[in-house]
N, C-alpha and C positions, 0 to 999 in steps of 0.2 A: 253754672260754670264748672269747669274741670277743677276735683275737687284737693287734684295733686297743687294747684295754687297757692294752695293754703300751708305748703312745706317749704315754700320757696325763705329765703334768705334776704332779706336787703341788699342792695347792694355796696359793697366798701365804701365808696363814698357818701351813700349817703348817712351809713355811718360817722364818717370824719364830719359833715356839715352837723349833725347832731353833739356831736363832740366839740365844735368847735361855737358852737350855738350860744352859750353865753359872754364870750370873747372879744375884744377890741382888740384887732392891733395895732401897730404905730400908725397913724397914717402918714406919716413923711417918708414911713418905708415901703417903696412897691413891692404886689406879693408877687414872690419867687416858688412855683409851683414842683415838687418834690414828688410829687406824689402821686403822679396820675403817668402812667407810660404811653405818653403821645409825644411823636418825633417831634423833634421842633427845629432839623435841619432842613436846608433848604429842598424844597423837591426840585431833581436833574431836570433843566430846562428844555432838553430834546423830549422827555416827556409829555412834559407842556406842549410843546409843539404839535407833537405829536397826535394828541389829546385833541386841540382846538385844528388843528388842520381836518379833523373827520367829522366836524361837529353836522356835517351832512347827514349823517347816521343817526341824527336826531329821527327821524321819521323812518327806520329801519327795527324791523322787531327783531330785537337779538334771540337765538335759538338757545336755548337750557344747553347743549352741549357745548354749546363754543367753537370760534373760528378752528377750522383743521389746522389755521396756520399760527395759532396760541398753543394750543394743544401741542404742536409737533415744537415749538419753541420750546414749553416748560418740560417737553420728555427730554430736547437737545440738554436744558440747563442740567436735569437732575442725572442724566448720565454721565453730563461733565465734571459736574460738583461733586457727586456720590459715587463715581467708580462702576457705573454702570454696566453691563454688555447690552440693555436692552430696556428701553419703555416705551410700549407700545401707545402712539398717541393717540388710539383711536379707541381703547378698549381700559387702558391704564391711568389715565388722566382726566381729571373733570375741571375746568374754572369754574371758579365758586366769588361769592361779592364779600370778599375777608372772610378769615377763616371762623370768626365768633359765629355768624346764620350757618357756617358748613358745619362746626362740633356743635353745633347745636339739632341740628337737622337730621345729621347724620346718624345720632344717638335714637332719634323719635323710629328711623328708619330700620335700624340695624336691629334694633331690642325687640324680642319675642314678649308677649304681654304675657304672664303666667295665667294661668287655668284656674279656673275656680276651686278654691281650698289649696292651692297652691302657693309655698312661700314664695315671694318675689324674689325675681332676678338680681346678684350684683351687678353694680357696675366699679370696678376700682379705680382709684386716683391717688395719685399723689396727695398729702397733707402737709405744707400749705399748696394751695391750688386755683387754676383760673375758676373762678365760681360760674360759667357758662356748665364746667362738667355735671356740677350738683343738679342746678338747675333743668339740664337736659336729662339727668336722670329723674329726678322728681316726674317729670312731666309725660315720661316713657311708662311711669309704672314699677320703675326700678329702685332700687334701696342702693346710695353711694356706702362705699367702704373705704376708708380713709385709712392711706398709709402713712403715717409718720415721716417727715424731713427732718432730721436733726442734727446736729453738729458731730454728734456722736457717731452716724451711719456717712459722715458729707455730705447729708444734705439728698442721699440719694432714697433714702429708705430700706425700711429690714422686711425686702419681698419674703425672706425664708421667713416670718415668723406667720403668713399669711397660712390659717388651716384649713384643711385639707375640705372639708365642709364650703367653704368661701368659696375654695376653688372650683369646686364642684358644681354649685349654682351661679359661676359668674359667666358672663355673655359677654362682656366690654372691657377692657384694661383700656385704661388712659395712663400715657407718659409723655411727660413735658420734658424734652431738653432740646439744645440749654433748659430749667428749669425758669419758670415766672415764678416766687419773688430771687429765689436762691443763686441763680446761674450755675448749677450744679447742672455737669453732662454727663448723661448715661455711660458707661462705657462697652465696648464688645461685649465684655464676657456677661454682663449682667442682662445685655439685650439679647443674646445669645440661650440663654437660661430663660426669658420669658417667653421664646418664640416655641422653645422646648415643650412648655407648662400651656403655651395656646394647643398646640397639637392633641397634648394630652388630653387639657380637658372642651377643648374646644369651642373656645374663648376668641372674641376680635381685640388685636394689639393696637389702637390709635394713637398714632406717636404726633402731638401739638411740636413741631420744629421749629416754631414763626423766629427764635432767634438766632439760627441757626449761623447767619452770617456776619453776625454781630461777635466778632472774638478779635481774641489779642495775637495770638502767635500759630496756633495750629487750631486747622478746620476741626467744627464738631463732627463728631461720627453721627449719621443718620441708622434710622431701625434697617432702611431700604438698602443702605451700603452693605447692612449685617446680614441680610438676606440672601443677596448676590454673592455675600464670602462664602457661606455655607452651600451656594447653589441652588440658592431657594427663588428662582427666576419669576414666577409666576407671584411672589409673594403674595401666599397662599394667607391670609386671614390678618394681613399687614395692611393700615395706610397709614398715611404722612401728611400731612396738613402745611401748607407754607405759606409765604404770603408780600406783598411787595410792601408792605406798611413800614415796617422796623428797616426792613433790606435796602428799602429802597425812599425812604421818607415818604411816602404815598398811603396816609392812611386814608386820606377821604377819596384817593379813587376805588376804592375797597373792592380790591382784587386778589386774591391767592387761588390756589388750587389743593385738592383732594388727591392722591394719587397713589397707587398700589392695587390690591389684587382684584382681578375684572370679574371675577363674580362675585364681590360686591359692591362696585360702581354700578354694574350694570342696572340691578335693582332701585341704587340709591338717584340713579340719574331719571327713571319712572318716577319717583318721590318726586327731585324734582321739577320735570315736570309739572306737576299738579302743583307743586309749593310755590309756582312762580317768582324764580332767584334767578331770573338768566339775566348776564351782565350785559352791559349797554357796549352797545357793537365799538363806538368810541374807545369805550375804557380798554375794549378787548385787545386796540392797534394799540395804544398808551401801552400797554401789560406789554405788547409783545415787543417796542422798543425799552422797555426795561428788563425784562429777560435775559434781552441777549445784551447787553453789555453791564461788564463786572467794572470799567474801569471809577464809576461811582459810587460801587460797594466799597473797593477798596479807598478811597477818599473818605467814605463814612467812619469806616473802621478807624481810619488818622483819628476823627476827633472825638471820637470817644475815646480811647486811648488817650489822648492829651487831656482830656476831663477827668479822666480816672487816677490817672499819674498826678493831677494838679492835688486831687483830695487824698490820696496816700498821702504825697509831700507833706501837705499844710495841718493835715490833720492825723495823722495816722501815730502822731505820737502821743495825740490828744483822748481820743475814739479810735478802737477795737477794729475799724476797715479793712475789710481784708477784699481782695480782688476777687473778683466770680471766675469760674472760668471761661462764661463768656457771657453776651447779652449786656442791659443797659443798667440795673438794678446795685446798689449794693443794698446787703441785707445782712444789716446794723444792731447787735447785739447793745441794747440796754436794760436800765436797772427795774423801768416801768414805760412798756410804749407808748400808752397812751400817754402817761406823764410828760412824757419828753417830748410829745406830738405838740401836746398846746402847750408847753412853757415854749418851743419853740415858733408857734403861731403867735403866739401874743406879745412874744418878747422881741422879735424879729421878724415878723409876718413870712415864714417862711412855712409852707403845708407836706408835709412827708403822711406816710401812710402806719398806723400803729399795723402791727403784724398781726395781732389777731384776728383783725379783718379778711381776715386772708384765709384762714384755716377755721376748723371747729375743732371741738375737744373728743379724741379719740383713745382710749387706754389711759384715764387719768390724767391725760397731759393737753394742752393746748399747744401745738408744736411754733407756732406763730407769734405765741405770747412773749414779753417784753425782747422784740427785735421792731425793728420799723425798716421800711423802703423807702430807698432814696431813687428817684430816677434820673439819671443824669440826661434829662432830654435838651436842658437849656442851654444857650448857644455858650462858649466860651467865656466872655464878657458876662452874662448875667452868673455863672458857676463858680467864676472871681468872688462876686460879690457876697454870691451866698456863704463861700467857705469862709468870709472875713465876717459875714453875720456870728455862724457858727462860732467862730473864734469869739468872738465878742461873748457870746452868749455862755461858753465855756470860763 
């Protein structure tokens, strides 16, 4: 067996079920899940429709690159959404089956495997982080370098403390925004500065956006928006990962896309080929009536918004809540995560995510340690309940 396996991590949950392993909780109280970020709003029924009107395509072998008329949808969406002049949808855009097999895939593809007697390659992430990065790196041959998210920097990280040595040997930057646990969003000047520092040392910038449409008042800036201000048309050593799961309630038709500079699609779309990920011809018409209409993104946006506003209200004089700037998550400053995970499980059967699951310990500190995630994915009616748990348990 590949013996990079043996670096791999657990994954968070099953963490928390270890955690929660010796535990009873009420049973007169159904559990109220907190803690795992899968939508639980209704998926848009012209989807559905959509979806099951083609189910003909059962017997159709869908090709690795995807319909030309998915492709030329998601270039329409990202020029729309991101300020575009231009995405070429034949050369710039790949659908992928959710974006976790594409930043997983894409890493195995991307990474040069170092040389015998040679240190390994970085790959850098954000700290706390989706654990698909670690794990894509583990499995490339790569050594993760973890940046710090702190309250102190917003949640965004101190890229300037990263030296000059790191830099040197890294091949990969990973950046999540919105951020997964924090909803911390990049800004220009900061994406602007890393685009700089890929040039220089000539590094790929993978920007994870999957929450990009998930905000309260003003759109997140994208890497690709940042691209196109500078005149960086081709973005040259940039891609963007997106996805209809969060945007669109659609996580089990597991559809997103890849998209940004065509020589490295080109290569990664040979990958895969041979990896065998091409999306089912079905899902690809499904994808491409959710693309093109926003008017259930914005609908979405309503209720989380209304979920978010209900736990300020109810709670925000109680617990430290403080609003993301965008995305589904808050991320919950307490006194012990774990503590507060199972006094919460067992006291009100409600499951949130301790924070340290989330990060490793890098410079002394575990950036992740006593914070926990909340996911605000449950419908309205069940978010009542939970925040009157809360109260109670307070």
């Amino acid at each position: 067996m590949n013996p990079n396996l043996s670096s791999l991590h657990p994954y968070p949950f099953e963490k928390l079920a270890r955690l929660f392993s010796d535990l009873t909780p009420p049973k007169d109280l159904p559990n109220i899940a907190l803690s795992i970020g899968e939508p639980r709003h209704a998926a848009p029924e012209f989807v559905k429709e959509a979806l099951v009107s083609n189910l003909k395509h059962l017997s159709t072998y869908p090709s690795t690159k995807g319909l030309p008329a998915l492709r030329q949808s998601i270039a329409d969406w990202l020029t729309a959404r991101f300020k575009l002049e231009q995405v070429d949808a034949e050369s710039q855009v790949l659908p992928v089956n959710g974006t976790r097999e594409a930043i997983f895939s894409f890493v195995q593809a991307v990474i040069e495997p170092a040389a015998t007697g040679q240190q390994q390659p970085y790959v850098i992430m954000p700290n706390p982080f989706y654990q698909i990065y670690e794990g894509a790196a583990f499995l490339a041959g790569a050594i993760p370098y973890f940046v710090n998210c702190t309250a102190e920097n917003n949640y965004l990280g101190d890229w300037d403390a990263i030296p000059e040595s790191v830099w040197a040997n890294t091949q990969l930057v990973f950046i999540c925004t919105p951020g997964n646990p924090t909803g911390a969003v990049m800004p220009a000047e900061k994406l602007k500065k890393l685009i700089a520092l890929s040039d220089q040392y000539n590094f790929v910038i993978a920007s994870d956006e999957c929450y990009s449409e998930l905000y309260f008042d003003k759109a997140p800036i994208g890497l690709l928006e940042v691209c196109a201000e500078i005149g960086r048309h081709d973005y040259r050593n940039c891609v963007v990962f997106h996805s209809l799961s969060k945007r669109s309630n659609l996580p089990g038709l597991r559809s997103g896309f890849i998209a940004g500079d065509a020589r490295l699609l080109a290569p990664y779309l040979l990958y895969r080929t041979y990896h065998g990920s091409a999306m089912p011809v079905q899902h690809q018409l499904a994808s491409i009536a959710a693309w093109q209409d926003e008017v259930h993104v914005e609908e979405n946006r309503v209720l989380y918004r209304q979920k978010f506003d209900l736990f300020l209200n109810e709670l925000g004089q109680e617990l430290p809540f403080k609003k993301p700037d965008a995305g589904f998550y808050f991320w919950l400053p307490v006194a012990d995560d774990e503590a507060f995970a199972r006094r919460l499980y067992a006291q009100q059967n409600i499951t949130v995510l301790p924070g340290r699951y989330l990060s490793r310990e890098s410079g002394g500190i575990n950036p992740g340690m006593n914070h926990v995630r909340m996911a605000l994915v449950a419908d309205m009616a069940t978010c009542e309940i939970a925040v009157a748990r809360i109260k109670s348990l307070i």
